[in-house]
N, C-alpha and C positions, 0 to 999 in steps of 0.2 A: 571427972578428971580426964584431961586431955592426953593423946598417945604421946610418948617420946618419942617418936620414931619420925617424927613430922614436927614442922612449927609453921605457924600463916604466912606469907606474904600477900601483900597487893599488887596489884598492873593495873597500869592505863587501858584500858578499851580500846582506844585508837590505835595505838602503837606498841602494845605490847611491852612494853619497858615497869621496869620495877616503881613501885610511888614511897612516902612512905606510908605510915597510919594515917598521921594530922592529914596529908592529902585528901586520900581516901574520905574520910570522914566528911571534907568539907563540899567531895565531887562522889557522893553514892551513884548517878547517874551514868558517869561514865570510870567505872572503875571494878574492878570485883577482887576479893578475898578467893584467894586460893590454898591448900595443903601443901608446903614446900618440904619433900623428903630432907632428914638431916644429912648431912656426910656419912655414907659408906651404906645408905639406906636405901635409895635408888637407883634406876635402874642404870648401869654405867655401859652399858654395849657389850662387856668386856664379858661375855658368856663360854665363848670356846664351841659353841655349838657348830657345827659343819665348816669348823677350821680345819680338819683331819688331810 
Protein backbone atom coordinates (compact mmCIF):
# COMPACT_ATOMS: atom_id res chain seq x y z
CA UNK A 1 0.00 0.00 0.00
CA UNK A 2 1.30 3.24 -1.12
CA UNK A 3 1.87 6.61 1.33
CA UNK A 4 -0.77 9.24 1.18
CA UNK A 5 1.27 11.73 1.64
CA UNK A 6 2.67 11.69 -1.96
CA UNK A 7 1.11 10.50 -5.42
CA UNK A 8 3.43 9.89 -8.96
CA UNK A 9 4.01 12.22 -11.55
CA UNK A 10 6.05 11.96 -14.70
CA UNK A 11 8.60 14.52 -16.60
CA UNK A 12 10.13 14.74 -19.90
CA UNK A 13 13.99 14.18 -19.52
CA UNK A 14 14.70 16.94 -21.86
CA UNK A 15 12.81 19.74 -20.52
CA UNK A 16 11.61 19.04 -17.34
CA UNK A 17 7.86 19.57 -17.95
CA UNK A 18 5.03 17.28 -16.64
CA UNK A 19 3.97 14.15 -19.38
CA UNK A 20 1.09 12.34 -18.78
CA UNK A 21 1.06 8.31 -17.89
CA UNK A 22 0.08 7.08 -21.64
CA UNK A 23 3.22 9.34 -22.54
CA UNK A 24 5.57 8.03 -20.26
CA UNK A 25 4.68 4.71 -21.05
CA UNK A 26 5.04 5.02 -24.67
CA UNK A 27 8.87 7.15 -24.15
CA UNK A 28 10.34 4.97 -20.94
CA UNK A 29 13.58 6.24 -22.49
CA UNK A 30 13.39 9.67 -22.02
CA UNK A 31 11.05 10.14 -19.28
CA UNK A 32 10.99 9.21 -15.45
CA UNK A 33 8.39 8.61 -12.67
CA UNK A 34 8.80 10.73 -9.69
CA UNK A 35 7.00 11.04 -5.86
CA UNK A 36 4.94 14.33 -6.18
CA UNK A 37 4.34 15.52 -2.36
CA UNK A 38 0.27 16.25 -2.03
CA UNK A 39 -0.82 19.91 -0.90
CA UNK A 40 0.18 21.02 2.39
CA UNK A 41 2.86 18.05 2.41
CA UNK A 42 5.99 19.64 1.09
CA UNK A 43 8.34 21.64 1.46
CA UNK A 44 6.76 25.17 0.97
CA UNK A 45 9.96 27.69 2.03
CA UNK A 46 7.66 29.08 4.29
CA UNK A 47 9.74 27.87 7.57
CA UNK A 48 10.28 31.15 9.67
CA UNK A 49 13.80 29.95 10.44
CA UNK A 50 16.40 33.09 10.60
CA UNK A 51 13.42 35.62 9.85
CA UNK A 52 13.87 37.07 13.48
Amino acid sequence: MGSKNSHPGYRDSKNGQFVTERVAKRRPATTQKESIPNPGRGDTGRSGKGKR
